[in-house]
C-alpha positions as CSV (number, residue, x, y, z in Angstrom):
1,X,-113.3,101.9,116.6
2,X,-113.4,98.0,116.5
3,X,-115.6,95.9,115.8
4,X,-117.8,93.1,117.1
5,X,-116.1,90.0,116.5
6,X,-116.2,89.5,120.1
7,X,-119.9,89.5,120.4
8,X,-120.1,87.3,117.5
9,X,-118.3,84.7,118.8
10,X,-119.1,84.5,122.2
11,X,-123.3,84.7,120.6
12,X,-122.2,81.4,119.2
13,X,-120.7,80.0,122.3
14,X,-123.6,81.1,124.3
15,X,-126.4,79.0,122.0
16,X,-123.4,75.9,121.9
17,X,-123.4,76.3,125.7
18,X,-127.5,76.3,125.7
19,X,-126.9,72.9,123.8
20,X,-128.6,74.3,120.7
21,X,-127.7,76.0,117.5
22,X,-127.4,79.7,116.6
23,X,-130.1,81.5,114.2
24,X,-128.9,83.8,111.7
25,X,-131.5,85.2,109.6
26,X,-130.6,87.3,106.3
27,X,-132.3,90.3,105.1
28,X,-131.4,92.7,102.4
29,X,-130.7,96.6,103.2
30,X,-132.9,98.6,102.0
31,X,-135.9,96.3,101.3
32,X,-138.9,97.3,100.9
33,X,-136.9,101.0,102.5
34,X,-134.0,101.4,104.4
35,X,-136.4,102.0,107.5
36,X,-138.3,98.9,106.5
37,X,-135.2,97.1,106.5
38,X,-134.2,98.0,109.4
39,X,-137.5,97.4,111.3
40,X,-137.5,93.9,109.8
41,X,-134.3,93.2,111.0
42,X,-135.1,94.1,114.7
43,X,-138.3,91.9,114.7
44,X,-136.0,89.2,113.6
45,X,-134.2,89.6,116.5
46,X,-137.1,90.1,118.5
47,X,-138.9,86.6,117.6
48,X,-135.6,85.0,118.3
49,X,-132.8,85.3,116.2
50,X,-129.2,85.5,117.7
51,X,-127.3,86.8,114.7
52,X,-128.5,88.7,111.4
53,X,-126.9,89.2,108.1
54,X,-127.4,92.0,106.3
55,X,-127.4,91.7,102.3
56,X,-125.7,94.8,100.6
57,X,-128.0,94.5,97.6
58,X,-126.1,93.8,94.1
59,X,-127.6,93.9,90.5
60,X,-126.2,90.6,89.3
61,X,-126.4,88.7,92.6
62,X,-125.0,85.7,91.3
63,X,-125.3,83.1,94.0
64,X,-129.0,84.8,94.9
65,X,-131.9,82.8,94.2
66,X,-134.9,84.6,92.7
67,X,-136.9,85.7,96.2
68,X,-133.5,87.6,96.9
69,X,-132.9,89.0,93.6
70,X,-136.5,90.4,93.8
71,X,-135.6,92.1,97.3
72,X,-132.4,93.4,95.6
73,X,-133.7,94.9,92.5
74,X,-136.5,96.7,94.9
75,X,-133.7,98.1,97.2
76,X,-131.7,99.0,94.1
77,X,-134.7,100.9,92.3
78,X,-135.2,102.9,95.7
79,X,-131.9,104.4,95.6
80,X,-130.5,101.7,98.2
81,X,-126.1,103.0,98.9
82,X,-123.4,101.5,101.5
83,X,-124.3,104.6,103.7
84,X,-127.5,102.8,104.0
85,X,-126.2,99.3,104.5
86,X,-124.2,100.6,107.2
87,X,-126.7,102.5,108.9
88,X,-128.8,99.7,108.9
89,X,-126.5,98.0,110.6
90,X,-125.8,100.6,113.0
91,X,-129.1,101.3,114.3
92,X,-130.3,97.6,114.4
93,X,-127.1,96.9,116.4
94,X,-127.4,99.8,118.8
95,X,-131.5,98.6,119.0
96,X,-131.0,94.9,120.0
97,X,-126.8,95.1,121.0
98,X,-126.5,91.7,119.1
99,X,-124.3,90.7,116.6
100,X,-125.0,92.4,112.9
101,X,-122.3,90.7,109.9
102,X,-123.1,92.4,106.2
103,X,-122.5,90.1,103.5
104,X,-121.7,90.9,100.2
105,X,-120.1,90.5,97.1
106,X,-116.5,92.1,96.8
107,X,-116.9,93.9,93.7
108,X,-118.9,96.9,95.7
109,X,-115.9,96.4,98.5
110,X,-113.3,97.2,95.8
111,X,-115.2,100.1,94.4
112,X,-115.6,101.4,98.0
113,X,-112.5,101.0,99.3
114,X,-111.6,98.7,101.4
115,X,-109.8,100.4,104.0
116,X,-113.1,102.8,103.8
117,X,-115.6,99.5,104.1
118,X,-114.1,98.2,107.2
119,X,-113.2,101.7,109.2
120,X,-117.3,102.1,108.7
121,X,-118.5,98.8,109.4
122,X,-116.5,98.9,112.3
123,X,-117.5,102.4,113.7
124,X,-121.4,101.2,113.0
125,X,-121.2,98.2,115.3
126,X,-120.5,95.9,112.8
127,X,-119.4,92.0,113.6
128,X,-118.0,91.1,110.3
129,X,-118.4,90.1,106.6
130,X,-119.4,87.6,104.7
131,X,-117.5,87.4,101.2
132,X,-119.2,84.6,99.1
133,X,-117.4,85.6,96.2
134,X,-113.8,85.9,97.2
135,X,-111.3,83.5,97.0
136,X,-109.0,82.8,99.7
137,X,-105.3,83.5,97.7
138,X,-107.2,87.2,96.8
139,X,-108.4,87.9,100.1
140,X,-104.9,89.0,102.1
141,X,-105.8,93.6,101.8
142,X,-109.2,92.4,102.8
143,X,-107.8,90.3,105.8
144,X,-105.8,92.5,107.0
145,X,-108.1,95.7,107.1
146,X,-110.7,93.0,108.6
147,X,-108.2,92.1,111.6
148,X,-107.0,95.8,112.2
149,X,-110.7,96.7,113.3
150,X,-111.7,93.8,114.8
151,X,-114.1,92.1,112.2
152,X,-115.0,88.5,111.2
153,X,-113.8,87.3,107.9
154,X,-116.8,84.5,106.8
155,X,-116.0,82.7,104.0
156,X,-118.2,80.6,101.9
157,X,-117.8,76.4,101.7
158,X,-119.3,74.1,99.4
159,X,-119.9,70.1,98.8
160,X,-117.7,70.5,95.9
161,X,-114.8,71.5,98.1
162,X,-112.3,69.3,98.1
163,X,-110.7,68.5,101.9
164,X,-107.9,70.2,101.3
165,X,-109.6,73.3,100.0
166,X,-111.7,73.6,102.9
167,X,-108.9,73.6,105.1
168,X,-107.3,76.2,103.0
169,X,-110.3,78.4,103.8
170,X,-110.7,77.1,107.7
171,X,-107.3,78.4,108.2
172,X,-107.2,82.3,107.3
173,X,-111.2,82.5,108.1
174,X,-113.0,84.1,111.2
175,X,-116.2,84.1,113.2
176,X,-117.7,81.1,111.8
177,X,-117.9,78.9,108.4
178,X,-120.8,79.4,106.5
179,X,-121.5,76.0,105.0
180,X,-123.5,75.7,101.9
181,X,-126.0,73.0,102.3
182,X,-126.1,72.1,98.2
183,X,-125.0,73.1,95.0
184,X,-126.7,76.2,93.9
185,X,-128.3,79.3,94.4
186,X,-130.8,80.8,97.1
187,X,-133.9,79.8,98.2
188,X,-135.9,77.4,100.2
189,X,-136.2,74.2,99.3
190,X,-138.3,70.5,100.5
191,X,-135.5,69.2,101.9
192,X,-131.6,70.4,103.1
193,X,-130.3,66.6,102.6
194,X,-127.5,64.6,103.7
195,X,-124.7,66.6,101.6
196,X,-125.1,69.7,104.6
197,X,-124.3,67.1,107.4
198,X,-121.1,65.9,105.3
199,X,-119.8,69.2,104.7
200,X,-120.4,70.0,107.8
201,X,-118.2,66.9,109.4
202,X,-115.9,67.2,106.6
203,X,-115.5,70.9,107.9
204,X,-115.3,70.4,111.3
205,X,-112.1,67.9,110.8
206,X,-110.0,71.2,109.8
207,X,-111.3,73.5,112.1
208,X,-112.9,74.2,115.7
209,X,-114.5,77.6,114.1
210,X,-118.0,77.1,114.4
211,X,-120.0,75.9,111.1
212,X,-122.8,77.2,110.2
213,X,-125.5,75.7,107.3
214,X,-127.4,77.8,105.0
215,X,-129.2,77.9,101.8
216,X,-132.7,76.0,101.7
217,X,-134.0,76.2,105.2
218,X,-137.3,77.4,105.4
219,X,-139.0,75.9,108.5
220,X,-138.8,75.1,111.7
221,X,-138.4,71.0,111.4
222,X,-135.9,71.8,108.4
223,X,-134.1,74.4,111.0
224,X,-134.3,71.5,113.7
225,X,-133.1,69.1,111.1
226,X,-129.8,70.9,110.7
227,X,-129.6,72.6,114.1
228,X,-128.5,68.7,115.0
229,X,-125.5,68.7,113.2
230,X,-124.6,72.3,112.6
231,X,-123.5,75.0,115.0
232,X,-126.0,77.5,113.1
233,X,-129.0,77.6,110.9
234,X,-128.6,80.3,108.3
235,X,-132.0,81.2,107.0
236,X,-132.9,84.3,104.0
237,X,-135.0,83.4,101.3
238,X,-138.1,82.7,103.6
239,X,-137.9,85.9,105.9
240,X,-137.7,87.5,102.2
241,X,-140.5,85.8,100.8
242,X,-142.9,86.3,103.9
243,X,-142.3,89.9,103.2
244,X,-142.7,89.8,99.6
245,X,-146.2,88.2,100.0
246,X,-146.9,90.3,102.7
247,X,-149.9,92.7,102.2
248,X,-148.4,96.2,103.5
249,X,-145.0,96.6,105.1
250,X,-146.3,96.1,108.3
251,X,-147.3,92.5,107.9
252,X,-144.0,92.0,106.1
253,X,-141.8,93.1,109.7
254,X,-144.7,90.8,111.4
255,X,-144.2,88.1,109.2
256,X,-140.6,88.4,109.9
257,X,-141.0,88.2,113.7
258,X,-143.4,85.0,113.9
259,X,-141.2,83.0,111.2
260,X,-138.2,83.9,113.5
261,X,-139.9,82.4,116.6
262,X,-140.9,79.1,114.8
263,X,-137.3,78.9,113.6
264,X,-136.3,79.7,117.0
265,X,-138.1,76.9,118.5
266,X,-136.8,74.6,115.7
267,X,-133.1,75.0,116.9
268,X,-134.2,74.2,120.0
269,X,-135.7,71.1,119.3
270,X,-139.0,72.2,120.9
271,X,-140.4,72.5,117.0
């Protein structure tokens, strides 16, 4: 079974094509419930996101601001297990037939098995991974199981990267760049600043993989902001918190649906 690299890639080309940016919205597995999850995920995609990332939740999620480590510690206390990240990907793939990347760590990877991780991920629809925490040099078993079934390999970029470390990165990495807008954890902020556009140029000179900017977009004139510059607008922390401060869980998949539409309209400029 392959995967759905395909589909990623040619959900990014569409949006270029639209003259826009993608939205990629991040939710955890298994938060507030691996049904929960999932429903929150397809409302996401029903308000009008192209591409969602699904967290595999961690207990020392080390790049995760506090609204995510909240959502992981809940899906962790409720029993949360890769079966149920990878049914959550599988049934909001097969609900919307758009592109579904998990992202993760690579210490629950290792324990897993790689081979294992990426057979399943590719028999549930799967597009790809994104591994924040693994270096390039390590990354060749992961690679190579990634290619066989037809998965994206998403690395992680930073300001601090030096030119010729992104291009070390550009070159072995697949689907598109996820670009980190500052130095720091999660979580939305009152501005994405300058340093996003200049990563994002300084990226662009080593590759023609799209780039995509996350970490501190929250609304839709942030998400326009970016969407000018960046081929994607990665957003997590606010879909998280709007569920968080969400009365009942079904507020919490509404809340998800109407912040995706604003954001929508943001990287359309009609924000």
């Amino acid at each position: 079974m392959s995967g759905n690299i395909r589909l990623l890639s040619d959900t990014l080309a569409a949006a270029k094509a639209e003259g826009r940016a993608a939205l990629i919205a991040y939710l955890p597995a298994g938060f507030p419930t691996v049904d929960g999850g999932i429903e929150a995920i397809k409302a996401a995609f029903d308000g009008g996101a192209d591409i969602v990332e699904v967290g595999l939740p961690h207990s020392d999620p080390v790049l995760d601001g506090p609204v995510i480590q909240t959502a992981d510690d809940i899906a962790l206390r409720g029993g949360v297990k890769i079966a149920d990240v990878m049914r959550t990907v599988r049934e909001a793939h097969a609900a919307t037939g758009k592109p579904v990347l998990v992202m993760t760590y690579w210490n629950p990877i290792d324990r897993y098995g790689v081979e294992r991780f990426t057979a399943e991920l590719a028999e549930a629809g799967g597009a790809g991974c994104i591994l924040p925490d693994l270096p390039v040099q390590e990354a060749g078993l992961w690679r190579e199981h990634a290619e066989k079934h037809g998965l994206a390999t998403v690395f992680v970029v930073a300001p601090s990267s030096k030119d010729a470390r992104l291009a070390e990165i550009t070159k072995v990495g697949t689907g598109f760049v996820y670009a980190a807008s500052l130095m720091g954890v999660t979580g939305t902020r009152a501005s994405v600043g300058a340093q996003a556009q200049e990563l994002v140029e300084r990226t662009r000179a080593t590759t023609d993989t799209p780039v995509c900017v996350g970490l501190g977009v929250s609304n839709a004139q942030q998400a326009a902001e970016v969407a000018r510059f960046a081929d994607g607008v990665i957003v997590g922390s606010a879909f998280v918190k709007g569920m968080l401060d969400a009365p009942d869980d079904a507020a919490g998949v509404e809340a998800v649906r109407v912040l995706a539409g604003e954001l929508a309209k943001g990287v359309r400029g009609e924000a």
